[in-house]
ROGU-421215 format. One line per field, with one value per residue (C-alpha): x, y, z negated. Coordinates in nm, 3 decimals, padded with zeros to 5 digits, always signed. Layout:
// ROGU-421215
c1 c(X,...)
c2 c(Y,...)
c3 c(Z,...)
END
This chain:
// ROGU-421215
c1 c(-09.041,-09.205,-09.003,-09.169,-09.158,-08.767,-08.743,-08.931,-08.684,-08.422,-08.521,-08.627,-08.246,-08.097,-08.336,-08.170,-07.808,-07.765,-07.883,-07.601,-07.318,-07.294,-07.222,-06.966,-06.826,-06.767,-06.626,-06.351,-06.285,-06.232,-05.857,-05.653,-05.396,-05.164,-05.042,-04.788,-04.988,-04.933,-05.194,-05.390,-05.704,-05.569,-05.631,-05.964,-06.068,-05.916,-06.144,-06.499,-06.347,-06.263,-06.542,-06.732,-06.553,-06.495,-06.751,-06.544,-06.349,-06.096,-06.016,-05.708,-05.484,-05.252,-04.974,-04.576,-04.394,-04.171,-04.408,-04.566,-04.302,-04.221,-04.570,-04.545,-04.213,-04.345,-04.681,-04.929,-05.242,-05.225,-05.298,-05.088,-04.857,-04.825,-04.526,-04.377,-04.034,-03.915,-03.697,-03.894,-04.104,-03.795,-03.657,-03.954,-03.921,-03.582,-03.688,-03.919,-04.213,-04.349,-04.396,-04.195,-04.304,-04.408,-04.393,-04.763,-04.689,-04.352,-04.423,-04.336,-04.205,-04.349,-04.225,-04.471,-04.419,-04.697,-04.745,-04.635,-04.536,-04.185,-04.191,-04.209,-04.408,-04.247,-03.862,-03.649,-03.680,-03.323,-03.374,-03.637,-03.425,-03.114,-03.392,-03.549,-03.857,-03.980,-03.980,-04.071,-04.001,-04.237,-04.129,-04.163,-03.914,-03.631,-03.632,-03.965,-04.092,-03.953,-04.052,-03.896,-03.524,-03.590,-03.680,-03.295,-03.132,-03.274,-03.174,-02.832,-02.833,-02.913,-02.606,-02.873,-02.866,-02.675,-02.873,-03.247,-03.192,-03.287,-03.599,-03.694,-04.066,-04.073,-04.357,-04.372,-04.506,-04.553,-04.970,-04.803,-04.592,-04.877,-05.081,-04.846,-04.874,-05.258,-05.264,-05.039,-04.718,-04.527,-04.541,-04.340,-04.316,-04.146,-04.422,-04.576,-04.735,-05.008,-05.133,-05.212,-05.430,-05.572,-05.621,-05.876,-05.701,-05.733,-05.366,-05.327,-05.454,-05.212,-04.958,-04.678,-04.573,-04.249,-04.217,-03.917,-03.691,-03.695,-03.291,-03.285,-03.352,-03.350,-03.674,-03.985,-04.051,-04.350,-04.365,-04.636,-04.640,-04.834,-04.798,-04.686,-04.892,-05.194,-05.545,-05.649,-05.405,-05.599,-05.758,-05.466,-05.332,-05.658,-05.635,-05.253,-05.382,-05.648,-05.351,-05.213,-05.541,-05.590,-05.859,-05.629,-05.355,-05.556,-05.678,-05.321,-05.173,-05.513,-05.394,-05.041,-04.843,-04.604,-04.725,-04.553)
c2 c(+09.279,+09.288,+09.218,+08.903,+08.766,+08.856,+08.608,+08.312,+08.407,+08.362,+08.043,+07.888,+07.960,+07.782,+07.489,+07.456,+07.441,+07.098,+06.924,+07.131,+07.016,+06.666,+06.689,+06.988,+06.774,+06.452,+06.677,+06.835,+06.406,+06.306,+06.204,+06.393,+06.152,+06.323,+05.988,+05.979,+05.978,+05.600,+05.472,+05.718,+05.493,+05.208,+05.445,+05.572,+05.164,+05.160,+05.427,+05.207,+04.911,+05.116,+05.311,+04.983,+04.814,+05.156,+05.416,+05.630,+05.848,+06.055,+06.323,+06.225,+06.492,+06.349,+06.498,+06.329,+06.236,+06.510,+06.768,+06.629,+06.632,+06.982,+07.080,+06.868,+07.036,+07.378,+07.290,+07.153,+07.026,+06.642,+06.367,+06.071,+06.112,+05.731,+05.780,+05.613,+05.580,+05.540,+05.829,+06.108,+05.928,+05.846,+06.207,+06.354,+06.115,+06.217,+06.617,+06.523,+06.582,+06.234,+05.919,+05.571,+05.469,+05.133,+04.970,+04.972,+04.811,+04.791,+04.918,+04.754,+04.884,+04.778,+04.891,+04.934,+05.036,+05.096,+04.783,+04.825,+04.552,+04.598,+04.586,+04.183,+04.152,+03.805,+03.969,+03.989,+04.340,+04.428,+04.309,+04.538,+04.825,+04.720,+04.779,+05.120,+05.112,+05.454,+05.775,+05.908,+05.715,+05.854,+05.873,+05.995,+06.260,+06.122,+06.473,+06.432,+06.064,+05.732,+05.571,+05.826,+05.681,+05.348,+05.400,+05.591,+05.337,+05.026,+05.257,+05.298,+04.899,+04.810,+05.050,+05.240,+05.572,+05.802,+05.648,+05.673,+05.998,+06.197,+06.014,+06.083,+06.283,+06.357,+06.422,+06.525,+06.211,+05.862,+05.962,+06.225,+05.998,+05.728,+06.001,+06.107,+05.776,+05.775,+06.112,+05.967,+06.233,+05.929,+05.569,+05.415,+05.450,+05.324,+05.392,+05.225,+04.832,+04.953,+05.250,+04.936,+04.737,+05.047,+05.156,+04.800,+04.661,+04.968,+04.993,+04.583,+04.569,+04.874,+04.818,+04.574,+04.504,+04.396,+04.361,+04.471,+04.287,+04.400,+04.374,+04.602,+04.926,+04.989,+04.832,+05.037,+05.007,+05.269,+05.361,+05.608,+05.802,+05.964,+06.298,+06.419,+06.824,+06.534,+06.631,+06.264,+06.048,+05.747,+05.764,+05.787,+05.452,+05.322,+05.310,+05.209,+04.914,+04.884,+04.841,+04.560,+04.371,+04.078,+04.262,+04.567,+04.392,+04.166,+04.525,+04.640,+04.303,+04.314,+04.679,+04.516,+04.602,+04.316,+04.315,+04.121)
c3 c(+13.306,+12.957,+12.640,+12.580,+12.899,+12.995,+12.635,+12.819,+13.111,+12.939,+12.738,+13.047,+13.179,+12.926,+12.949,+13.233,+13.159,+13.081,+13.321,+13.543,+13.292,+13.367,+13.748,+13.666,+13.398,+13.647,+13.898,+13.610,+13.500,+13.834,+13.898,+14.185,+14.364,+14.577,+14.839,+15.142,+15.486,+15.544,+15.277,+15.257,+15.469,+15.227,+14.925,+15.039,+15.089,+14.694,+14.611,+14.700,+14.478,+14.179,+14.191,+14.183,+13.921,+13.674,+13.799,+13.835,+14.177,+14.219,+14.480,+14.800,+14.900,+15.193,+15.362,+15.374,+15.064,+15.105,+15.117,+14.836,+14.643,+14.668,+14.603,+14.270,+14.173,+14.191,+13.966,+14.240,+13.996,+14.049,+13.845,+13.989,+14.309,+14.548,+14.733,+15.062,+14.897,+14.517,+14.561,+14.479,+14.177,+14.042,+14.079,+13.923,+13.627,+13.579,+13.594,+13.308,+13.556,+13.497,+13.366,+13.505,+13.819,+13.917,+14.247,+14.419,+14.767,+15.032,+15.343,+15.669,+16.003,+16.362,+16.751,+16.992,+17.313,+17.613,+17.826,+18.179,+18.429,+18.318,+17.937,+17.880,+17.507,+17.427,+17.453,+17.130,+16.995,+17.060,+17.426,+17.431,+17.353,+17.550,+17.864,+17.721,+17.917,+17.759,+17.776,+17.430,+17.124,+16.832,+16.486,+16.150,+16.094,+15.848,+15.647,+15.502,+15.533,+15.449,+15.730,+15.947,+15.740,+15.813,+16.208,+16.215,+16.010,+16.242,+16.570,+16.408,+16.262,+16.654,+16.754,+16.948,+16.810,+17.082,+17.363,+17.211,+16.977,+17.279,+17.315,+17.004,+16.869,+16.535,+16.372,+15.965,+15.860,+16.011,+16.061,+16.284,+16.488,+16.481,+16.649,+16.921,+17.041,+17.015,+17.241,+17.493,+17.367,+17.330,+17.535,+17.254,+16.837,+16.536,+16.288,+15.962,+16.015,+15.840,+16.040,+16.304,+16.066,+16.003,+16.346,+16.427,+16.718,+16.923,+16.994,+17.042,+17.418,+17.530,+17.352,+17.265,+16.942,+16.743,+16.303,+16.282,+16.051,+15.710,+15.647,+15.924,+15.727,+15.319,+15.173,+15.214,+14.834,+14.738,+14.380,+14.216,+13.971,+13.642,+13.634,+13.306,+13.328,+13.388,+13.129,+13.227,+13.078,+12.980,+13.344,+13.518,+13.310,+13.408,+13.782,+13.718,+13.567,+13.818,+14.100,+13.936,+13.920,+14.223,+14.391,+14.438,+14.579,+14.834,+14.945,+14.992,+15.126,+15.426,+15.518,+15.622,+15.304,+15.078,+14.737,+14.435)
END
């Protein structure tokens, strides 16, 4: 290639560079939320509304709030973690990690066991236990999820806990447990009210269903958090804000969570 014409190469090259810079620069602005498995379909329905109302996204990573957590502690890149419990934001705002956290939703907690002549859908929920007509009772495990502590402290409230505990299929986060029931693993579950608004009725003709009463177990109160290692601080404050608006909460509320 001639002298002169590796220069128009070259120029042309460059020409070119900017028009590459603005998608790499939205992708380096977007925000990365790190949420527990139970909202992440609510959070992804969030995502359509702000973007509509800001222009602006952000990535979901979704796994349990434990496992979250720990990737957090030992420097996973996020940007704001939603939690399923207030435990670990407030832990990581006490390591210096990140910033207050404020209450987004409170989660509820629903039974639901496989219909079959002898389970009786209009029975009191402790009935309903009292006759055990399951096999496998799916739940989130207590080590890692939130949900997974409230299913063991309403078994233990109901003085069940020796006769169901061998019942019992874990899973790592409530999603999991929700999804052992979808595959047939499990005929019954104690699993998030939400992941059955979320799931469009599909569970409502094979299954019955119980709300479980919320003095039962320690309130489901999720808190999130801004990260403090965050680059995108004003961001980050403005989806906080965003949350707090009426349009974010009806969102929440329709998805089967309380909201203040």
């Amino acid at each position: 290639m001639a002298v002169s014409a590796k220069i128009l190469w070259l120029i042309s090259m460059i020409s070119l560079c900017p028009l590459l810079l603005p998608d790499a620069k939205a992708q380096s602005n977007e925000l990365r939320l790190a949420v527990a498995s139970n909202f992440a379909a609510t959070l992804k329905e969030l995502r359509e509304d702000f973007k509509l109302k800001t222009r602006r996204s952000f990535s979901i990573s979704q796994a349990s709030t434990g496992k979250l957590y720990a990737q957090i502690v030992h420097g996973a890149p996020y940007d704001i973690f939603m939690a399923a419990d207030s435990k670990r934001p407030e832990l990581l705002a006490e390591q210096g990690l990140a910033f207050e956290p404020v209450v987004y939703g409170r989660g509820q907690l629903t039974l639901v066991i496989k219909k079959t002549p002898s389970v009786n859908c209009a029975d009191p929920v402790l009935s309903v236990l009292n006759k055990k007509n399951f096999n496998k009772l799916a739940v989130a495990s207590a080590k890692t999820a939130p949900y997974g502590v409230a299913a063991e402290e309403f078994i233990r409230a109901a003085d069940k806990w020796n006769e169901l505990e061998p019942s019992l299929v874990r899973g790592e986060s409530v999603l999991q447990a929700f999804h052992y029931l979808e595959s047939a693993n499990a005929d019954a579950g104690l699993i998030a009210s939400s992941l059955l608004t979320e799931s469009d009725g599909q569970l409502s003709g094979r299954y019955c269903q119980w709300q479980i009463p919320l003095q039962s177990y320690r309130s489901l109160e999720q808190k999130m958090v801004i990260l403090k290692n965050t680059n995108k601080l004003a961001l980050a404050r403005l989806f906080s804000e965003y949350l707090k608006s009426e349009g974010a909460k009806a969102i929440i509320k329709s998805n089967g969570y309380l909201v203040d």
